[in-house]
PDB file with SEQRES, HELIX, SHEET and CRYST1 records, atoms N, CA, C and O in Angstrom:
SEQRES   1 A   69  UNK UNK UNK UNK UNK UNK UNK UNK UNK UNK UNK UNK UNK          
SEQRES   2 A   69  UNK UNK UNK UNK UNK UNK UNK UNK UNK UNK UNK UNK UNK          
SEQRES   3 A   69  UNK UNK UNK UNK UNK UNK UNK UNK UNK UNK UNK UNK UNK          
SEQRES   4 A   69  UNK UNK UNK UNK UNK UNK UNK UNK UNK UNK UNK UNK UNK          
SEQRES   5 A   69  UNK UNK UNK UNK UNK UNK UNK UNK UNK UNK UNK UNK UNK          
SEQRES   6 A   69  UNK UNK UNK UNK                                              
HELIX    1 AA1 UNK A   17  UNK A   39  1                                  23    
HELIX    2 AA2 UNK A   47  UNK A   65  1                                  19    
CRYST1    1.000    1.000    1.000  90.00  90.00  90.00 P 1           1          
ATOM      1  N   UNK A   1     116.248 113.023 102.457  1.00  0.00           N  
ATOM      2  CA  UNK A   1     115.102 112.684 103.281  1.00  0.00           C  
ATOM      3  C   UNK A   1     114.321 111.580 102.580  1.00  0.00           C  
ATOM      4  O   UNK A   1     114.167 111.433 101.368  1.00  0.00           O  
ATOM      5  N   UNK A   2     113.897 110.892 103.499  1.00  0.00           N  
ATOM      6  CA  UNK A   2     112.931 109.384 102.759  1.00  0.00           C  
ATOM      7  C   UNK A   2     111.976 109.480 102.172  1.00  0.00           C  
ATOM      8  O   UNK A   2     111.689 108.590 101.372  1.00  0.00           O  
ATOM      9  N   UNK A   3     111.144 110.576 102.350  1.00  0.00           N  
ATOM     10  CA  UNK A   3     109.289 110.769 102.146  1.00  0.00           C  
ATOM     11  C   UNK A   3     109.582 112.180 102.064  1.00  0.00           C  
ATOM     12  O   UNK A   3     110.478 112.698 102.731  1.00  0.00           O  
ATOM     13  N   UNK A   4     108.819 112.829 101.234  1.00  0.00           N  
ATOM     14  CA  UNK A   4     108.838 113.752  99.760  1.00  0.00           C  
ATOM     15  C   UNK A   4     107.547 114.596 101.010  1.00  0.00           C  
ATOM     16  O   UNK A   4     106.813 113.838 101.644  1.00  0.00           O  
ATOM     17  N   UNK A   5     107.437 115.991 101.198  1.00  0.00           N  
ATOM     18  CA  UNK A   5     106.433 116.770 101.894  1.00  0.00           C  
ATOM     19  C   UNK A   5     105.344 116.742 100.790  1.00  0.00           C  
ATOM     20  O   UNK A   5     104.224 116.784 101.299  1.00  0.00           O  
ATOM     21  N   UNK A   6     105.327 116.689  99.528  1.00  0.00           N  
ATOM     22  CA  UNK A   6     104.210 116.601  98.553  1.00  0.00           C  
ATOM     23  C   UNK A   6     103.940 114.848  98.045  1.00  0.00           C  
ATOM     24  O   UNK A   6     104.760 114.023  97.642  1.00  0.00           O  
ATOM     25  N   UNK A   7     102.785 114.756  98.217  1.00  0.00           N  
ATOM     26  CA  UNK A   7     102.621 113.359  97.521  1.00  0.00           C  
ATOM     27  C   UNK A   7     101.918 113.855  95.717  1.00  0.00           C  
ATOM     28  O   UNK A   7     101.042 114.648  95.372  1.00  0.00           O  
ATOM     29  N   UNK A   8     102.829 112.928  94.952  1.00  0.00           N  
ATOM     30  CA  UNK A   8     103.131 113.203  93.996  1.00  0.00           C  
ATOM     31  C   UNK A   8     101.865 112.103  93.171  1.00  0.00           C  
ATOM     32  O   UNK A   8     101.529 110.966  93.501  1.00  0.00           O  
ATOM     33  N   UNK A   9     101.296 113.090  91.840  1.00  0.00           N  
ATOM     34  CA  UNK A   9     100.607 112.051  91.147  1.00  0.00           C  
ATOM     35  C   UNK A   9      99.026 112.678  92.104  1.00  0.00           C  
ATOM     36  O   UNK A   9      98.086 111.883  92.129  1.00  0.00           O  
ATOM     37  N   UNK A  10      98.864 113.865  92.724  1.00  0.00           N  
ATOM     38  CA  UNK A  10      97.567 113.790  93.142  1.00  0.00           C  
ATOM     39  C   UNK A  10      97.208 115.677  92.484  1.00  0.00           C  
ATOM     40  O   UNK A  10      98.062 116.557  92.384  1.00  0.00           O  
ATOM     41  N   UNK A  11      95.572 115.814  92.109  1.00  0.00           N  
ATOM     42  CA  UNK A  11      95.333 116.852  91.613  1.00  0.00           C  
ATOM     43  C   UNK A  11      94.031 117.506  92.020  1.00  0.00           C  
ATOM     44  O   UNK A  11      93.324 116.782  92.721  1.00  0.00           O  
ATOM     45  N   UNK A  12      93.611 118.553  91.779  1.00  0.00           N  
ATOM     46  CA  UNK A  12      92.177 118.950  92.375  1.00  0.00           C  
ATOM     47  C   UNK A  12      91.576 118.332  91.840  1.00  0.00           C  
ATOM     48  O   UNK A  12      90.515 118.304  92.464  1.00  0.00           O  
ATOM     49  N   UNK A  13      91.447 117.298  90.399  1.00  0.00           N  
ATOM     50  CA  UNK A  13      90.093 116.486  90.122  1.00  0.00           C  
ATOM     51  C   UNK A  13      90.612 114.867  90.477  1.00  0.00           C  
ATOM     52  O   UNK A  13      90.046 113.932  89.910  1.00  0.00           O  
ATOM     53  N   UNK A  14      91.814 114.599  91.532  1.00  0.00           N  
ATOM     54  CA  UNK A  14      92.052 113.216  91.738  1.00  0.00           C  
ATOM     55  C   UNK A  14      90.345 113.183  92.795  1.00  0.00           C  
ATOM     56  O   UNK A  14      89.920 114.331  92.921  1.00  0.00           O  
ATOM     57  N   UNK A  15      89.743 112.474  93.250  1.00  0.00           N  
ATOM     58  CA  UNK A  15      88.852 111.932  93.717  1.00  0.00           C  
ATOM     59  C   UNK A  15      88.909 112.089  95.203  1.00  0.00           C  
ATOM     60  O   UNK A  15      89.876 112.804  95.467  1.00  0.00           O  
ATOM     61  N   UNK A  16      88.530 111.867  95.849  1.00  0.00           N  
ATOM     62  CA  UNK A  16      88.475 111.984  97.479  1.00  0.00           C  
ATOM     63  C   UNK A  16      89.077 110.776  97.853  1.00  0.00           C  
ATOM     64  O   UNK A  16      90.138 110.733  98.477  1.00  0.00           O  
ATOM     65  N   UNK A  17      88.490 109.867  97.522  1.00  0.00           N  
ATOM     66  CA  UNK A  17      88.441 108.440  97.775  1.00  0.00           C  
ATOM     67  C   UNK A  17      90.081 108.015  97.301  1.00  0.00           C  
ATOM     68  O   UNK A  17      90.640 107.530  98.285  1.00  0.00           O  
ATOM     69  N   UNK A  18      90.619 108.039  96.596  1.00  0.00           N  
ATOM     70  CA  UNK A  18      91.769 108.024  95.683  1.00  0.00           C  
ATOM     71  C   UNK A  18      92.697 108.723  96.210  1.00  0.00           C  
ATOM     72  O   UNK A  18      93.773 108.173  96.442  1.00  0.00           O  
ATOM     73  N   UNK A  19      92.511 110.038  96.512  1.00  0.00           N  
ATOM     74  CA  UNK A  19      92.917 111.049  97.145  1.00  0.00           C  
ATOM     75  C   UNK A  19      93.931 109.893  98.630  1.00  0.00           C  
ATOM     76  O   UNK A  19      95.126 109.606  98.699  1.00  0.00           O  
ATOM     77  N   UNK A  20      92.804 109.546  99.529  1.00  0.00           N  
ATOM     78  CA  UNK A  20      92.631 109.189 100.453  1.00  0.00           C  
ATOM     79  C   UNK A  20      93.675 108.059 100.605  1.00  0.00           C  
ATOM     80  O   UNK A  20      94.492 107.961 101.521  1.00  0.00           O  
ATOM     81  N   UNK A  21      93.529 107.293  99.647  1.00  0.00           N  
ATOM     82  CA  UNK A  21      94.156 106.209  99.821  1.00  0.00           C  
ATOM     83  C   UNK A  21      95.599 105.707  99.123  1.00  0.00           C  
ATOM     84  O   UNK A  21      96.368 104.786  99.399  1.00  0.00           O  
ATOM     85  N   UNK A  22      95.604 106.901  97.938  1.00  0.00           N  
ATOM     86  CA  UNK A  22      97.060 107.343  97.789  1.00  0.00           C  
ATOM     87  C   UNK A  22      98.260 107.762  98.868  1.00  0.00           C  
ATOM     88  O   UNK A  22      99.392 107.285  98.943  1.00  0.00           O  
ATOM     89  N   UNK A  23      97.622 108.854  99.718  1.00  0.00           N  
ATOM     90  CA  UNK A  23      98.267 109.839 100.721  1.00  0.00           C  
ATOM     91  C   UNK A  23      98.614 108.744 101.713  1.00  0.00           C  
ATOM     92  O   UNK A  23      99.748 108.573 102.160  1.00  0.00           O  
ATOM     93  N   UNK A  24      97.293 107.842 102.096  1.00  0.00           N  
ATOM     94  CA  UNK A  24      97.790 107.138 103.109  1.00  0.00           C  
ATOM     95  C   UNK A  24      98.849 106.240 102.843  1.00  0.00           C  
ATOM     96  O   UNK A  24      99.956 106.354 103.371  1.00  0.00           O  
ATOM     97  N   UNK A  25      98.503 105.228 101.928  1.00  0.00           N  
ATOM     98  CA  UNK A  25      99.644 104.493 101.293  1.00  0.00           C  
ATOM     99  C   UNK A  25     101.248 104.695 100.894  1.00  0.00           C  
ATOM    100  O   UNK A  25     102.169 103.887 101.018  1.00  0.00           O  
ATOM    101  N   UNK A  26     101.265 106.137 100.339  1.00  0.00           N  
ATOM    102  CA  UNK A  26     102.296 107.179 100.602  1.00  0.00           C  
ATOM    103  C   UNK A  26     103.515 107.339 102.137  1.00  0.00           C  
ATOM    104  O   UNK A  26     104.709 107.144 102.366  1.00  0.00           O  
ATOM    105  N   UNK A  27     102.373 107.775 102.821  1.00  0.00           N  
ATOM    106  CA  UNK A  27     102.787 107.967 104.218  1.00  0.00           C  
ATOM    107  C   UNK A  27     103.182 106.500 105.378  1.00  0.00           C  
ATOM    108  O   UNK A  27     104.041 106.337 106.245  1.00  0.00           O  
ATOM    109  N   UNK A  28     102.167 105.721 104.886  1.00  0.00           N  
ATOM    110  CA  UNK A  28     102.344 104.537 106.195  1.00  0.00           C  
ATOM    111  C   UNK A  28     103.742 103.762 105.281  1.00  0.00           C  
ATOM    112  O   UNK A  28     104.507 102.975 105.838  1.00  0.00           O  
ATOM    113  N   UNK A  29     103.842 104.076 104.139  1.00  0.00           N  
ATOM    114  CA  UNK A  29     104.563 103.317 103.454  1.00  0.00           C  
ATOM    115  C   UNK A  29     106.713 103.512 103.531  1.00  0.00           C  
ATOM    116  O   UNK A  29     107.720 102.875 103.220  1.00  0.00           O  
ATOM    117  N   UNK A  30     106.297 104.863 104.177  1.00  0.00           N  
ATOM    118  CA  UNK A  30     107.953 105.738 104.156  1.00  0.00           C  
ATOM    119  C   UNK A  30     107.779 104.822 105.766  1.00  0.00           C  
ATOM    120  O   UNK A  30     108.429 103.822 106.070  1.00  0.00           O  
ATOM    121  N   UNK A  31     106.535 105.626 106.771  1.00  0.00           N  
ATOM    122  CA  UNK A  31     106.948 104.701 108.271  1.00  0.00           C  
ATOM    123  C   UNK A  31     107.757 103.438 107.973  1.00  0.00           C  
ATOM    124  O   UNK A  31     108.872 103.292 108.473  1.00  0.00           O  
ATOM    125  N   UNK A  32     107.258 102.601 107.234  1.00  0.00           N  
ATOM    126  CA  UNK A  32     107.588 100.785 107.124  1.00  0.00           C  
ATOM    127  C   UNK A  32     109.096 100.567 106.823  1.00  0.00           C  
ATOM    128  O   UNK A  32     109.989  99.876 107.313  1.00  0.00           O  
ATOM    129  N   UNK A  33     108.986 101.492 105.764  1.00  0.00           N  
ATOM    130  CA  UNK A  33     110.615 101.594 105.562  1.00  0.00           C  
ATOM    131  C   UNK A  33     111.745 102.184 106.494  1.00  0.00           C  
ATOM    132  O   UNK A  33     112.892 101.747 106.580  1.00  0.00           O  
ATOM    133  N   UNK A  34     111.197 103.284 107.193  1.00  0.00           N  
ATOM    134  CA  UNK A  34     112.184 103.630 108.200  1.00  0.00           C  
ATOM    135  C   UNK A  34     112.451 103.116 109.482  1.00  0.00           C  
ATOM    136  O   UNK A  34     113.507 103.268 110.096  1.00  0.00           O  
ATOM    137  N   UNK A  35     111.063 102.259 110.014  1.00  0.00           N  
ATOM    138  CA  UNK A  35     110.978 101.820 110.872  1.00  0.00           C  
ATOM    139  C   UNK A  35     112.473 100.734 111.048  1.00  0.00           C  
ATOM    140  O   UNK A  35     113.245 101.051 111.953  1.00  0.00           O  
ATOM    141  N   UNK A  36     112.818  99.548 110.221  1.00  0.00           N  
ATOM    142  CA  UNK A  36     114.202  98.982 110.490  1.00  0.00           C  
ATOM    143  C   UNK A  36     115.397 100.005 110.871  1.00  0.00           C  
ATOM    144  O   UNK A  36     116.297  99.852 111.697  1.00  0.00           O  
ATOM    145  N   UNK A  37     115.205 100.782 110.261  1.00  0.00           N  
ATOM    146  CA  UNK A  37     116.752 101.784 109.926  1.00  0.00           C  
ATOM    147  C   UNK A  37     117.126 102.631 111.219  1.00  0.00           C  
ATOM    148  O   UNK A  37     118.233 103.053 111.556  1.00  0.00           O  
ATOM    149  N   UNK A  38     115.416 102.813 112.093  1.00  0.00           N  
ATOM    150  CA  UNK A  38     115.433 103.532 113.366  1.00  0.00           C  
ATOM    151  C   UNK A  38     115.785 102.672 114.702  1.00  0.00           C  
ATOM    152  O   UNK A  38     116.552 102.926 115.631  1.00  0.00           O  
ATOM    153  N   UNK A  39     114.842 101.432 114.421  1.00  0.00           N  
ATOM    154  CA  UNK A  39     115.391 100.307 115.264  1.00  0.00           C  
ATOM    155  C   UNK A  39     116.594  99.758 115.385  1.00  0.00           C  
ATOM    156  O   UNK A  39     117.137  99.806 116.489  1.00  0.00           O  
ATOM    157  N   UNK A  40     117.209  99.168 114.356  1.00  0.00           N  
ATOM    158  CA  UNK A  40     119.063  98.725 114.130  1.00  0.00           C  
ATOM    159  C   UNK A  40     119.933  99.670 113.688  1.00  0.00           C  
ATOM    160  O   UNK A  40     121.066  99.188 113.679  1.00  0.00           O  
ATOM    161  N   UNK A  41     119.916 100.853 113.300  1.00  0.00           N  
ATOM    162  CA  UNK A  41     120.772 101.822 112.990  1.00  0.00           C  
ATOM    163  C   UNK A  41     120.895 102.509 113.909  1.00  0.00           C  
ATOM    164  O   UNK A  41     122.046 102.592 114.337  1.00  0.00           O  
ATOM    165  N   UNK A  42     119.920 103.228 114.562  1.00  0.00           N  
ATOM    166  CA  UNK A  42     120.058 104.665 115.309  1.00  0.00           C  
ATOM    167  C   UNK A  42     121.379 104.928 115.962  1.00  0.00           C  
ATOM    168  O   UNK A  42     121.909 106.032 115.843  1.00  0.00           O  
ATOM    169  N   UNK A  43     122.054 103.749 116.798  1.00  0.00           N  
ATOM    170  CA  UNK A  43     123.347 104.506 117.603  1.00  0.00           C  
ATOM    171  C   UNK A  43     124.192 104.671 116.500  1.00  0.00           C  
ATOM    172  O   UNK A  43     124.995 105.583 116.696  1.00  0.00           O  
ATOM    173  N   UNK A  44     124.322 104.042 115.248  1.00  0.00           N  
ATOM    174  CA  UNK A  44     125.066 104.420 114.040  1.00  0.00           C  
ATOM    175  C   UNK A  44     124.525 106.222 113.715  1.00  0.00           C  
ATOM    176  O   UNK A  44     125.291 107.183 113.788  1.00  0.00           O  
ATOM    177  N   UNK A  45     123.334 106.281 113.431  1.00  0.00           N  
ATOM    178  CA  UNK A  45     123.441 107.419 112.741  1.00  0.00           C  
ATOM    179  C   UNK A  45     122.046 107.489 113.126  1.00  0.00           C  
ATOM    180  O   UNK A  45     121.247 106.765 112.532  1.00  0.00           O  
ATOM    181  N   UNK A  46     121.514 108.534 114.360  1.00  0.00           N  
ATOM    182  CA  UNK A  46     120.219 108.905 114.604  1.00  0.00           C  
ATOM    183  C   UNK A  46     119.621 109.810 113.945  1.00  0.00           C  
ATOM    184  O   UNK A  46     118.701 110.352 114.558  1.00  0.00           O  
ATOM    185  N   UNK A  47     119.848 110.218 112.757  1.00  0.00           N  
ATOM    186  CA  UNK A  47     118.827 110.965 111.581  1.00  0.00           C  
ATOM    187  C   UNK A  47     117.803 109.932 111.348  1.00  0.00           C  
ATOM    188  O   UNK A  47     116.622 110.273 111.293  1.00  0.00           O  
ATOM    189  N   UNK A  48     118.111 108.832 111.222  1.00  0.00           N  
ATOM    190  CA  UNK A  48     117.341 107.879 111.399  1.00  0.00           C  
ATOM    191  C   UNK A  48     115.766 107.575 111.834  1.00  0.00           C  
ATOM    192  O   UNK A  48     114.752 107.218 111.234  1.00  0.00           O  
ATOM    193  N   UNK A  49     116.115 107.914 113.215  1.00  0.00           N  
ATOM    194  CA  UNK A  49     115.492 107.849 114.203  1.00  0.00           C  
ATOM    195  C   UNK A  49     114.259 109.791 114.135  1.00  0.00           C  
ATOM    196  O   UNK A  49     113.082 110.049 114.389  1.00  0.00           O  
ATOM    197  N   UNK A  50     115.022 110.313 113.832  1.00  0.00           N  
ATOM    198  CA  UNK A  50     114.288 111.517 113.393  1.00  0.00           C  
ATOM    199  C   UNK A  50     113.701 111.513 112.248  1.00  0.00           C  
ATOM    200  O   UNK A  50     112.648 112.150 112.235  1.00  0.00           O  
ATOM    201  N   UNK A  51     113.992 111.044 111.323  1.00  0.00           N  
ATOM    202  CA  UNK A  51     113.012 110.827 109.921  1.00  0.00           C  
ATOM    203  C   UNK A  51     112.037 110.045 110.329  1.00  0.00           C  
ATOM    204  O   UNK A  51     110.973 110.654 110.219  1.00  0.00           O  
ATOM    205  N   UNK A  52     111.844 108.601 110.899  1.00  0.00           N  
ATOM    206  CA  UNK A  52     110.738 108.116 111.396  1.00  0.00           C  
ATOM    207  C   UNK A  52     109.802 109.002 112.122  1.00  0.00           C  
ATOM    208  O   UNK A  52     108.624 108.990 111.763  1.00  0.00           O  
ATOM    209  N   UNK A  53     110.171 109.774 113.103  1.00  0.00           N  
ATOM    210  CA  UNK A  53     109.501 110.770 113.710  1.00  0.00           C  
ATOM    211  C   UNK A  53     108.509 111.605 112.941  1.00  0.00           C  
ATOM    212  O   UNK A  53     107.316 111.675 113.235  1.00  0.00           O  
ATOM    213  N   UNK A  54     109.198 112.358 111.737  1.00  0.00           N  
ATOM    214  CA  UNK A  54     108.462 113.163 110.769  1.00  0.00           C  
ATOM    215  C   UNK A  54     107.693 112.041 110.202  1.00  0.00           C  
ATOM    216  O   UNK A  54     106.556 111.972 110.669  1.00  0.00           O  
ATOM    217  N   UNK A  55     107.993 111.130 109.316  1.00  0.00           N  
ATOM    218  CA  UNK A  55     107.223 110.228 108.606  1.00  0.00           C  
ATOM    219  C   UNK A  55     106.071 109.627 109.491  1.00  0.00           C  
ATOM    220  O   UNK A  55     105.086 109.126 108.948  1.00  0.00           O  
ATOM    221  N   UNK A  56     106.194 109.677 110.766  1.00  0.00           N  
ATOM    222  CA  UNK A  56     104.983 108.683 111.517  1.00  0.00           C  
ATOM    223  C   UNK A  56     104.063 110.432 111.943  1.00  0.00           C  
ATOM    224  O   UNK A  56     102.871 110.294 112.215  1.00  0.00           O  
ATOM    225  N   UNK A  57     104.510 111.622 111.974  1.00  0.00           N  
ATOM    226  CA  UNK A  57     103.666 112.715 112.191  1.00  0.00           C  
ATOM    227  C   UNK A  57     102.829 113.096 111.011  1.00  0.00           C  
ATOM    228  O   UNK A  57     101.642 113.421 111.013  1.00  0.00           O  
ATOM    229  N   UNK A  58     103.692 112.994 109.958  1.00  0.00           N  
ATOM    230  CA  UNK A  58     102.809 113.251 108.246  1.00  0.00           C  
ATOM    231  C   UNK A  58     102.211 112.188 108.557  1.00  0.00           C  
ATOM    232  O   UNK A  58     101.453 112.632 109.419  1.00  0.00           O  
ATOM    233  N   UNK A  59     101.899 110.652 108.466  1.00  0.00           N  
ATOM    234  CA  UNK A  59     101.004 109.437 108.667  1.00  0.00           C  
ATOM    235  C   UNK A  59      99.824 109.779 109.179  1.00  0.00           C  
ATOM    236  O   UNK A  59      98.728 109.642 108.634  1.00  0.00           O  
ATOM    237  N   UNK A  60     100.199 110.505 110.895  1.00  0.00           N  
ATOM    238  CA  UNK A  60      99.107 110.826 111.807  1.00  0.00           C  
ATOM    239  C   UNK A  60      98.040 112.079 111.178  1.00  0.00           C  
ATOM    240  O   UNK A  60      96.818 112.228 111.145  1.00  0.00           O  
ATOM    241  N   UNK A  61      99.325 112.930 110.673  1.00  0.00           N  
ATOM    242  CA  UNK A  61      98.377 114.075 110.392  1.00  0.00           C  
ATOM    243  C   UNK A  61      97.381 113.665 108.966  1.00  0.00           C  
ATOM    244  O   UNK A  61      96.269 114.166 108.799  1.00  0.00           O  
ATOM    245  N   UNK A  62      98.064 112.577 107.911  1.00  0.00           N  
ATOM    246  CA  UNK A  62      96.979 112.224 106.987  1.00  0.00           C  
ATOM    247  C   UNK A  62      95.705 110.907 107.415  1.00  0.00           C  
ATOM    248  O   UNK A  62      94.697 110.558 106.802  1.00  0.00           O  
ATOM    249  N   UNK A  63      96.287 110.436 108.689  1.00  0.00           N  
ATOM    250  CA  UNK A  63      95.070 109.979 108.921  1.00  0.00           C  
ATOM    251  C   UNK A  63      93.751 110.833 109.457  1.00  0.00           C  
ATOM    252  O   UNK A  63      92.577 110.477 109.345  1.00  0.00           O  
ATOM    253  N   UNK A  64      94.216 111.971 110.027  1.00  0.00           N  
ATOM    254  CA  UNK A  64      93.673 113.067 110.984  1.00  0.00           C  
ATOM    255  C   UNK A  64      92.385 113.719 109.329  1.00  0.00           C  
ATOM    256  O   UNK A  64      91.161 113.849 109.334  1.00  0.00           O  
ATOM    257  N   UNK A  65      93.452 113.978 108.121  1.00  0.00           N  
ATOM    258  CA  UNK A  65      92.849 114.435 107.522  1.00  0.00           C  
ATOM    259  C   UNK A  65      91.490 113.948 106.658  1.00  0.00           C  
ATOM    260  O   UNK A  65      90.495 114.551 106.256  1.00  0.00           O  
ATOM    261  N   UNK A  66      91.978 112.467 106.568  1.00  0.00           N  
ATOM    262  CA  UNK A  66      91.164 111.505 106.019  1.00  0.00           C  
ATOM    263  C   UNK A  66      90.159 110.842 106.796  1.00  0.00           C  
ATOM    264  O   UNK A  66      89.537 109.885 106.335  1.00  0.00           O  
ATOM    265  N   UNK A  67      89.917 111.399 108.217  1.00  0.00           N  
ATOM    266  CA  UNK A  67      89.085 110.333 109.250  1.00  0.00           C  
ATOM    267  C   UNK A  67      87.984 109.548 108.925  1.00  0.00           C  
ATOM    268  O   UNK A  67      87.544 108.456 109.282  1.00  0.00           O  
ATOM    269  N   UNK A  68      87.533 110.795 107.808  1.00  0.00           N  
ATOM    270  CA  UNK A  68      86.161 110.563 107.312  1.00  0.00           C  
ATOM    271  C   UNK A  68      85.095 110.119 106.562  1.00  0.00           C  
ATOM    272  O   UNK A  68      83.873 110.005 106.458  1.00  0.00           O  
ATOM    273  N   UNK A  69      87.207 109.750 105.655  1.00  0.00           N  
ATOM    274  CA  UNK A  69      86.753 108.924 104.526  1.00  0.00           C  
ATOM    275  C   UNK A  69      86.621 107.277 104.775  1.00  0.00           C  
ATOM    276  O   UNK A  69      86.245 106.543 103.861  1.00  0.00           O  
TER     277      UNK A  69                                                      
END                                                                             
């Protein structure tokens, strides 16, 4: 799988702010990468196309979490 369910390198005294912009960077960063592989690969091999799926739902759900920051 492309993108890891734990983002790695974060702790209860990493910062909010830090926090924030790790996770996101993390997450929008697996989308970017899968995004080619879903577009020109998929009739090759649509796991593809399903990993983007998860990676753009973790994205949504850490923007969801971070709105506020």
């Amino acid at each position: 799988m492309a993108g890891s369910k734990w983002i790695e390198g974060l702790t209860s005294a990493t910062p909010l702010a830090d926090a924030a912009r790790r996770t996101l960077s993390v997450r929008l960063e697996v989308v970017r990468d899968l995004t080619p592989l879903a577009v020109h690969e998929a009739e090759r091999d649509p796991e593809h196309v399903h990993q983007l799926r998860v990676a753009i739902r973790r994205a949504g759900a850490a923007v969801s979490i971070f709105r506020a920051c």
